[in-house]
C-alpha positions as CSV (number, residue, x, y, z in Angstrom):
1,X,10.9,-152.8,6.6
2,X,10.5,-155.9,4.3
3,X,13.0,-158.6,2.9
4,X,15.9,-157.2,0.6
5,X,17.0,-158.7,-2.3
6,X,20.6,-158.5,-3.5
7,X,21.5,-159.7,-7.3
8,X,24.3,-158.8,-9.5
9,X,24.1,-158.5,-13.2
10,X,26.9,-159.2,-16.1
11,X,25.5,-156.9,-18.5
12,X,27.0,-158.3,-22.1
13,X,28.3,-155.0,-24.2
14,X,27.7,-156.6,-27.0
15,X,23.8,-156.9,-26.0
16,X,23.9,-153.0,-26.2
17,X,23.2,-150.4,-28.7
18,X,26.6,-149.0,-30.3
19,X,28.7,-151.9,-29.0
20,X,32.0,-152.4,-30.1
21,X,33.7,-155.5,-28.5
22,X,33.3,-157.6,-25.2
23,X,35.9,-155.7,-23.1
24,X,33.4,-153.4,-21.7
25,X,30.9,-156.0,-19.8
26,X,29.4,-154.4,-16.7
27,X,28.5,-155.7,-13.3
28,X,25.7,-154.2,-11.7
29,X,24.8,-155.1,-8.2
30,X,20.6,-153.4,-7.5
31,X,19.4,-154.4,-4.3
32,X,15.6,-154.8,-4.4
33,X,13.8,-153.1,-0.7
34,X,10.4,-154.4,0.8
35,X,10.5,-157.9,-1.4
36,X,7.4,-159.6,-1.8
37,X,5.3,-162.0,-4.0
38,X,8.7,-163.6,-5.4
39,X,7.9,-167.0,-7.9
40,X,11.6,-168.2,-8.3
41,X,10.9,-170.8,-11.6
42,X,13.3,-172.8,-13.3
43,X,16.5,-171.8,-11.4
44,X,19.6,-174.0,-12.6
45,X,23.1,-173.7,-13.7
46,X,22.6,-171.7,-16.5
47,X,20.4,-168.5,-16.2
48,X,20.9,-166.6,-19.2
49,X,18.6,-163.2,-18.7
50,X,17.2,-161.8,-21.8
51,X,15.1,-158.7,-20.6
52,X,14.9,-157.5,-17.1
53,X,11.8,-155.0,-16.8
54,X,10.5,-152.6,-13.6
55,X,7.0,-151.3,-14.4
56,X,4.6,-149.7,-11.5
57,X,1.7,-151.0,-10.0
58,X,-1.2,-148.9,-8.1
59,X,-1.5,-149.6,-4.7
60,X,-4.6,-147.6,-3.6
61,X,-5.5,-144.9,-1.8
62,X,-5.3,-144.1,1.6
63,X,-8.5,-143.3,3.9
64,X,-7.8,-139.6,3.0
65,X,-7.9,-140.3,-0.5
66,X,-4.6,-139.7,-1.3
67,X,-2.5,-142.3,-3.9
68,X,-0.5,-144.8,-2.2
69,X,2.9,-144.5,-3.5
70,X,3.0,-147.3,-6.2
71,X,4.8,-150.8,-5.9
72,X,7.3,-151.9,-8.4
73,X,6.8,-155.3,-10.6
74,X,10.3,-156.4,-11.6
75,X,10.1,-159.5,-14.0
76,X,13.4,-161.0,-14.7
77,X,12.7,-162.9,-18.3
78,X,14.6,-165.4,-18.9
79,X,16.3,-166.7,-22.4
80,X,17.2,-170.1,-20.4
81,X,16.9,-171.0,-16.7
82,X,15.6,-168.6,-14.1
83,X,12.4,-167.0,-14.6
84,X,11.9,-164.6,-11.3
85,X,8.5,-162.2,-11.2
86,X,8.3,-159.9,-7.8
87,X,7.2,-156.8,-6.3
88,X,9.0,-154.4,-4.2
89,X,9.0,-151.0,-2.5
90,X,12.1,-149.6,-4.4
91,X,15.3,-149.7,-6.4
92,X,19.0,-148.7,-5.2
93,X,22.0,-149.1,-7.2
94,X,24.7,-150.7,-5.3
95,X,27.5,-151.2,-7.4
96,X,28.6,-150.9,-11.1
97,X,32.0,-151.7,-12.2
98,X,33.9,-152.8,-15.5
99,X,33.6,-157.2,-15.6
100,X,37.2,-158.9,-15.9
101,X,37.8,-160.6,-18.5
102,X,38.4,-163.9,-16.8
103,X,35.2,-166.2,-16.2
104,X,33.3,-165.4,-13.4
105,X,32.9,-167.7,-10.2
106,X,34.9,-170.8,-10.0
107,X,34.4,-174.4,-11.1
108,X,32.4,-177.0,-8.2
109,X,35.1,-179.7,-7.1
């Protein structure tokens, strides 16, 4: 068992097809199993995410000549700030539940 990775997304409605008005942001918390090759790049107060993409990548073969089960490339792109490439083993879904209204996190003293 690797490193996990935790990250919760505000998914904009208004970024999505048929949208009809902010009050249906999401927040989706994925937690990423077996974390490795992360390049964290450009991380700062403002990480607007444009795309975030999973595509596989072949692992091999065992001895016996059977596939490996594939890794999973998950590229966060960025429109402004963080710009976060890594692999992993696999993908659960955590937590998804209708954003309030109200800004999220709190001001720094």
């Amino acid at each position: 068992m690797g490193p996990v990775r935790t990250a919760t997304f505000l998914i904009l409605e208004a970024s999505q097809p048929g949208a009809t008005g902010p009050e249906k942001n999401l927040l989706a918390t994925l937690r990423f199993h077996d974390v490795d090759e992360v390049q964290l790049q450009d991380f700062n107060h403002n990480n607007s995410i444009v795309r975030f993409t999973v595509s596989e990548l072949d692992r091999g073969q065992f001895m016996s000549g059977e596939a490996l089960p594939p890794a999973m490339l998950v590229k966060i792109e960025h429109g402004f700030g963080l710009k976060a490439p890594f692999h992993c083993s696999r993908i659960e879904a955590v937590l998804a539940e209708w954003a309030s209204p109200e800004p999220l996190g709190k001001p720094l003293p």
